[in-house]
C-alpha positions in Angstrom: 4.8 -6.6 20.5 4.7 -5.6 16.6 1.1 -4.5 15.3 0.1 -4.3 11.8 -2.6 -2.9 9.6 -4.7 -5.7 8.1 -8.0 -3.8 7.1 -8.8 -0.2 6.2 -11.8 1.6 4.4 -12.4 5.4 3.3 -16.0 6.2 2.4 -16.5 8.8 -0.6 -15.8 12.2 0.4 -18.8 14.8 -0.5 -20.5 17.5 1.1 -23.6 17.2 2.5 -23.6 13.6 2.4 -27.0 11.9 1.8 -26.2 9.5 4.9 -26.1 10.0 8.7 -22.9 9.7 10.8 -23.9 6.5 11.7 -24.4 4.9 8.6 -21.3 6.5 7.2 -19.3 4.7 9.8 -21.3 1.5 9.8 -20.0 1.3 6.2 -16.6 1.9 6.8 -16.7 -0.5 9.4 -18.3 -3.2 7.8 -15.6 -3.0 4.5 -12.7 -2.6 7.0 -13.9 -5.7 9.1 -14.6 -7.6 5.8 -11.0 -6.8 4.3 -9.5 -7.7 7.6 -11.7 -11.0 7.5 -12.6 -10.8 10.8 -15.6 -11.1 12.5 -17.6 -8.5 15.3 -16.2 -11.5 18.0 -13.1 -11.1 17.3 -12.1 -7.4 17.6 -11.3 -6.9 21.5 -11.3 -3.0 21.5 -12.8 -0.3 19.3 -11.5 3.0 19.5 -13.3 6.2 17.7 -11.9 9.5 16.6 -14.6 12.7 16.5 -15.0 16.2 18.1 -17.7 17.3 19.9 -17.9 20.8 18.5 -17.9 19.5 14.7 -20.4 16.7 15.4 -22.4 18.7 17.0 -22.9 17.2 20.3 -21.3 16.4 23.6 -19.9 13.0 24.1 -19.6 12.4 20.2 -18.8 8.8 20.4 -21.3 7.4 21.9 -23.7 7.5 19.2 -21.6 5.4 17.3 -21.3 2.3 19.7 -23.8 1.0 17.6 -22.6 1.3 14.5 -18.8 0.6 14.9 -20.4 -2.7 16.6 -18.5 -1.7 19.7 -21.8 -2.3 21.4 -20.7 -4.4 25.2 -16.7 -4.2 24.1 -14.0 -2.2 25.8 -14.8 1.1 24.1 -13.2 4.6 23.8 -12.2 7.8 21.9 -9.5 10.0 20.4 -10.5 13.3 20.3 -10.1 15.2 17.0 -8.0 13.2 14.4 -8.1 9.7 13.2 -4.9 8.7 13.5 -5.1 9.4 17.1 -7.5 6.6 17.8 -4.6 4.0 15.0 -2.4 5.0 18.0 -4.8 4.4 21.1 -5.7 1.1 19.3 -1.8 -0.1 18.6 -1.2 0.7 22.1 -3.7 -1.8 22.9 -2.1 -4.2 21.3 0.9 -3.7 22.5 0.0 -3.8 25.9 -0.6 -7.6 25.4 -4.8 -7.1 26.7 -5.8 -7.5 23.1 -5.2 -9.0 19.5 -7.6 -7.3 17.2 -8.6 -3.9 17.1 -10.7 -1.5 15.3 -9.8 2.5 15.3 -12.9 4.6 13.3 -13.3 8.6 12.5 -15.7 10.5 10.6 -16.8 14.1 10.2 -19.8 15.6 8.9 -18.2 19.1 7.6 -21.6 21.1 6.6 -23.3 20.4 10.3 -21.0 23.1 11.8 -18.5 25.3 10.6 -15.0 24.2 10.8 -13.3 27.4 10.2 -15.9 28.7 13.0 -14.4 26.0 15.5 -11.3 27.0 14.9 -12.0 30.3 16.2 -12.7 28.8 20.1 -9.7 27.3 20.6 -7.7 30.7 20.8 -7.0 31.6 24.2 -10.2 33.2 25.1 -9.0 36.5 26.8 -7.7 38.3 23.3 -7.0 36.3 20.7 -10.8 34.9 20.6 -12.1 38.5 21.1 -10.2 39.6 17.5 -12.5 38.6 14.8 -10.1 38.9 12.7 -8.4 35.7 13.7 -9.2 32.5 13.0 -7.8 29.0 11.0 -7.5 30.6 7.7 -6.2 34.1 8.9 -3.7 32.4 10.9 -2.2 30.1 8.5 -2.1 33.5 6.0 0.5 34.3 8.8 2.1 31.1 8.9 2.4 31.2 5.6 3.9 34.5 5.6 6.5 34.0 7.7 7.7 30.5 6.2 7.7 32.6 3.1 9.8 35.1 4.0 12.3 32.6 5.7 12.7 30.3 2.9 12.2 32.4 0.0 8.8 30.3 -1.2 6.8 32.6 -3.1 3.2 32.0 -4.4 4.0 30.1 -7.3 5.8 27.3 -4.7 2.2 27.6 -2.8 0.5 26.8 -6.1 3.0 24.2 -8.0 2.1 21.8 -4.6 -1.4 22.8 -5.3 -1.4 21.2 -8.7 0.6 18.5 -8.0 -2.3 17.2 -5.3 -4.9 17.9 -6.9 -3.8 16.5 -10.2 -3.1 13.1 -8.2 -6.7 13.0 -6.8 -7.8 13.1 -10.1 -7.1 9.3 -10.4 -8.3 9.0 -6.4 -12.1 7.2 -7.0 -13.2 8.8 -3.5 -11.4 12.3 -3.4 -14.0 15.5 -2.9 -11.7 17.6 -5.1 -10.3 16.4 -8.8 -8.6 18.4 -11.1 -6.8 16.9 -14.2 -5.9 19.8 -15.9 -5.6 22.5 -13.1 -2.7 25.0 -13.5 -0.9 27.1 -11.3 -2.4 30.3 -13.1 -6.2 29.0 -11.7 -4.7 28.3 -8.6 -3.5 32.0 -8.1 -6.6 33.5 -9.6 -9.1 31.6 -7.5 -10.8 33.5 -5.0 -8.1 35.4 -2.2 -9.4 34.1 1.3 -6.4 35.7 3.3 -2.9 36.6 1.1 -1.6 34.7 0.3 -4.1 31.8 0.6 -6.3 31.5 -2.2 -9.2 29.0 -2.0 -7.2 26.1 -3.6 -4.5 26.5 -1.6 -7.0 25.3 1.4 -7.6 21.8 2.0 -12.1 22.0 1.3 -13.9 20.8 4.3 -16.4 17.7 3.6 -18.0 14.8 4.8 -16.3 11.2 5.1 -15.2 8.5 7.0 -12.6 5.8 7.6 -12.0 2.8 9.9 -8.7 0.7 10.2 -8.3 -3.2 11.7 -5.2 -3.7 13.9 -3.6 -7.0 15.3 -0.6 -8.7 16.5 1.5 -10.1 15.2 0.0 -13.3 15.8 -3.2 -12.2 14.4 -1.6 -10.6 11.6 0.2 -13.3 9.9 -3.0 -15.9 10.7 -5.9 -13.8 9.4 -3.6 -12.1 6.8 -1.2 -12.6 3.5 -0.1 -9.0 3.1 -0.3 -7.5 6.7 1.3 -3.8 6.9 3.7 -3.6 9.9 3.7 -0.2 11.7 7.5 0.0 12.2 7.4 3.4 14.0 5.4 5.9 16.1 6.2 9.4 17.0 3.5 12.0 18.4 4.2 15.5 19.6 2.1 18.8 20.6 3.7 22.1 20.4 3.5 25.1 22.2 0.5 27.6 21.6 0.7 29.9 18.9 1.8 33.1 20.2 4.8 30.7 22.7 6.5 29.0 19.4 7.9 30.3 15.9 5.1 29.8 14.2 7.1 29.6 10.6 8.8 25.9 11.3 6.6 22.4 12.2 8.6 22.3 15.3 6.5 19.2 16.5 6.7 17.5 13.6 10.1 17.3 13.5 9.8 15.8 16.7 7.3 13.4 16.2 9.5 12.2 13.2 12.4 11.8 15.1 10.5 9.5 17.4 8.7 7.8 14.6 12.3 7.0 12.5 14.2 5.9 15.8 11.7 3.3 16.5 12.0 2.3 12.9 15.6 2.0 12.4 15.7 5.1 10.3 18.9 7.4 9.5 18.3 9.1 6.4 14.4 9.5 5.8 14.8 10.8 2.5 16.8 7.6 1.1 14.6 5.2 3.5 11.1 6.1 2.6 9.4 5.9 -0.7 6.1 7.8 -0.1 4.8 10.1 2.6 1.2 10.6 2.9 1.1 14.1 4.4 -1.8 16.2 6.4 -1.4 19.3 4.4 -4.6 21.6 5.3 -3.0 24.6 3.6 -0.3 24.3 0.4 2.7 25.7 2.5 1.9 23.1 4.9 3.5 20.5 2.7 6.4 22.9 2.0 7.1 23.0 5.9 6.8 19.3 6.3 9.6 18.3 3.9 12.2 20.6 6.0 10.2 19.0 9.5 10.3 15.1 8.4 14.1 15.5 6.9 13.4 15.4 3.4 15.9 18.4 2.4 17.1 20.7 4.9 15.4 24.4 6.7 14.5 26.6 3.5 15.0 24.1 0.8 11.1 22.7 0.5 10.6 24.4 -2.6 13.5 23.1 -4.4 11.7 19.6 -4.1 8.6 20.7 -5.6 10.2 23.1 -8.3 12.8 20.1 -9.5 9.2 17.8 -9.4 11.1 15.2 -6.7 7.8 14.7 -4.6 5.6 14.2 -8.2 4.7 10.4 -8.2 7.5 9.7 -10.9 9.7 11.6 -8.6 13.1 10.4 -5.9 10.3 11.0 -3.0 6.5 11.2 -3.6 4.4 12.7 -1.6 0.5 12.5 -1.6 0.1 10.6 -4.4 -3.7 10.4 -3.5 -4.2 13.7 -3.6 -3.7 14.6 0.3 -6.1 17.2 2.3 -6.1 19.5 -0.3 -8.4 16.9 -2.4 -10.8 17.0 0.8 -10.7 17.4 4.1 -12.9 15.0 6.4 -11.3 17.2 9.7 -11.1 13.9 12.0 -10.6 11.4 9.2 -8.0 13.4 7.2 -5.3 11.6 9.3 -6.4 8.0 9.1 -7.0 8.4 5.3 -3.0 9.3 5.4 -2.7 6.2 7.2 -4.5 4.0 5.1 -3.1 5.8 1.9 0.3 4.6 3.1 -0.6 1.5 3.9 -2.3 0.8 0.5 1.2 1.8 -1.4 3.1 -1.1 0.6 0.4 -3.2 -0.3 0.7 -2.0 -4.1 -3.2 -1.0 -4.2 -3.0 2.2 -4.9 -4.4 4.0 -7.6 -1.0 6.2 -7.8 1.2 3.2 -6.9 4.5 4.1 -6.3 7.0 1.1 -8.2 8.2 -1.0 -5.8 7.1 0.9 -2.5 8.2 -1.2 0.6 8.3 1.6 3.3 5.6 4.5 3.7 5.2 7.3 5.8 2.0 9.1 7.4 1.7 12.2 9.1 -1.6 13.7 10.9 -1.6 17.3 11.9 -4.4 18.7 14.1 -4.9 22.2 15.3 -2.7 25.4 14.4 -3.2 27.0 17.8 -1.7 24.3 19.6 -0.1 22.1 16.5 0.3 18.2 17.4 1.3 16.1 14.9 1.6 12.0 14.5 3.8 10.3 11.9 3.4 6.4 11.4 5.7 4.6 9.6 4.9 1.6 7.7 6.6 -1.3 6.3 5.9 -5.0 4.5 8.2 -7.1 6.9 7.9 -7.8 10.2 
């Protein structure tokens, strides 16, 4: 059964929002449901995307029932990222139990410490014990030893820096927006771990964002300009110390999964824009060898020659991506709907005549799983 996207909303992302959790989804939900022009009756399932550790208490999801209007419906969550709970809602659909569904995520960044979290999910009996390690310390590694592969120095680091954050200048609701950064600011900003300086590191913040899915059926009743999800792949690696930590080895699985199901042979000719997850800069490096943009060792040629710019043979995060503000659980589902805005032609960095987008959500570097949706404007 096909499923397409036929509703989406991103609140602003800030820090210390002036709203609760609730209300920031209840917003979200509201716009997306509005959008999708459907009613609270007619969404069958709502599925929700949070942590426990970041919101700060067990069974996150339930204190949102109320304001995802999920309140007596079939209910449930994704833990961690957003795009997650696109997926639990698609396969929903596809199952043939319901028509409509609704997939939300949110994160409050400043109610506990993300980089702290990170931290717990080492294996407990020596990794968690070194205080040394922890999400930033090991993507300095990471990092590292992509570098040192591939030849990237920190120049290719800051180049994708400034091409991001340069898009989310034009992005109304991006936390982080600079014009007129350069690549010397983005060196000379303040060293967390070499070589990851602090705008090289996607900034935590608050935000959500809630997507409406339907059939096919559905789709082309309730909606003029549906977006078709044409492909899926998922895939969660090995922990850290059990995989080469300088390739996105799950990500090039996922993708592989994703394009098969899509009809796709050569990504870099059959996609127009990829919305990708990149919490650190060489993240985005990493993910143009993993998705089959260029091959092993040659992501920097594509950001030195300016072919993932906007103007360029294949964009990538024209909105700015994670480095212009990370919402931890929502980062993914932003991708999503970021993609699924350029086949509709809505975005504010619209890619000319964009019929087929790509988004990819990464969670965790201890035990890396990635997602990658691709979307399309036919059936």
């Amino acid at each position: 059964m096909r499923v397409a996207i036929i509703g989406y909303a991103v609140s602003k992302l800030e820090w210390d929002a002036e709203k609760t959790r609730e209300e920031a989804v209840f917003e979200v939900t509201r716009e997306a449901m509005r959008r999708a022009g459907v009613e609270r009756e007619d969404v069958g399932t709502v599925i929700s995307a949070s942590t426990d550790f970041l919101d700060g208490r067990t069974i996150s999801n339930c204190m949102l029932i109320g304001a995802s209007g999920a309140y007596l419906k079939d209910e449930s969550k994704a833990e961690e990222d957003g795009m997650y709970a696109a997926l639990y809602a698609a396969q929903r659909i596809m199952s043939g139990v319901h028509d409509v569904a609704l997939a939300i995520s949110h994160t409050h960044s400043w109610i506990f410490n993300p980089h702290q979290v990170s931290q717990y999910m080492l294996e407990p009996w020596f990794d968690r014990q070194n205080e040394l390690l922890n999400g930033i310390t090991l993507a300095a590694l990471q990092a590292r030893l992509y570098m040192s592969r591939s030849g990237v120095d920190e120049g290719h680091l800051a180049e994708v820096c400034v091409k991001n954050l340069r898009n989310a200048a034009k992005v109304p609701y991006a936390f982080r927006k600079m014009a007129d950064v350069t690549v010397e600011e983005v060196l000379e900003s303040k060293l967390y771990s070499s070589p990851l300086t602090e705008l090289m590191i996607a900034p935590p913040c608050d935000g959500a964002a809630a997507v409406v899915l339907a059939s096919e059926e559905v789709a082309k009743e309730l909606c003029d300009e549906p977006v078709w999800i044409k492909g899926i792949g998922n895939s969660c690696d090995r922990y850290l110390r059990d995989r080469d930590l300088g390739r996105l080895e799950s990500l090039r699985l996922a993708a592989e999964k994703a394009y098969r199901m899509a009809g796709i042979e050569e990504p870099f000719r059959q996609i127009d824009v990829a919305e990708i997850s990149e919490r650190f800069a060489h993240h985005e490096l990493m993910a143009y060898e993993a998705l089959g943009f260029c091959r092993d060792g040659m992501g920097k040629v594509l950001i030195e020659e300016g072919i993932t710019e906007v103007y360029g043979d294949m964009p990538v995060n024209p909105s700015g991506g994670a480095l212009a503000g990370d919402a931890i659980c929502a980062t993914g589902m932003i991708r999503l709907i970021e993609a699924a805005r350029q086949v509709r032609g809505e975005a504010e960095n619209q890619v000319e005549d964009c019929r087929t987008a790509l988004a990819h959500a990464q969670w965790g570097l201890c035990a890396q799983k990635n997602l990658v949706f691709v979307l399309g404007d036919r059936p």
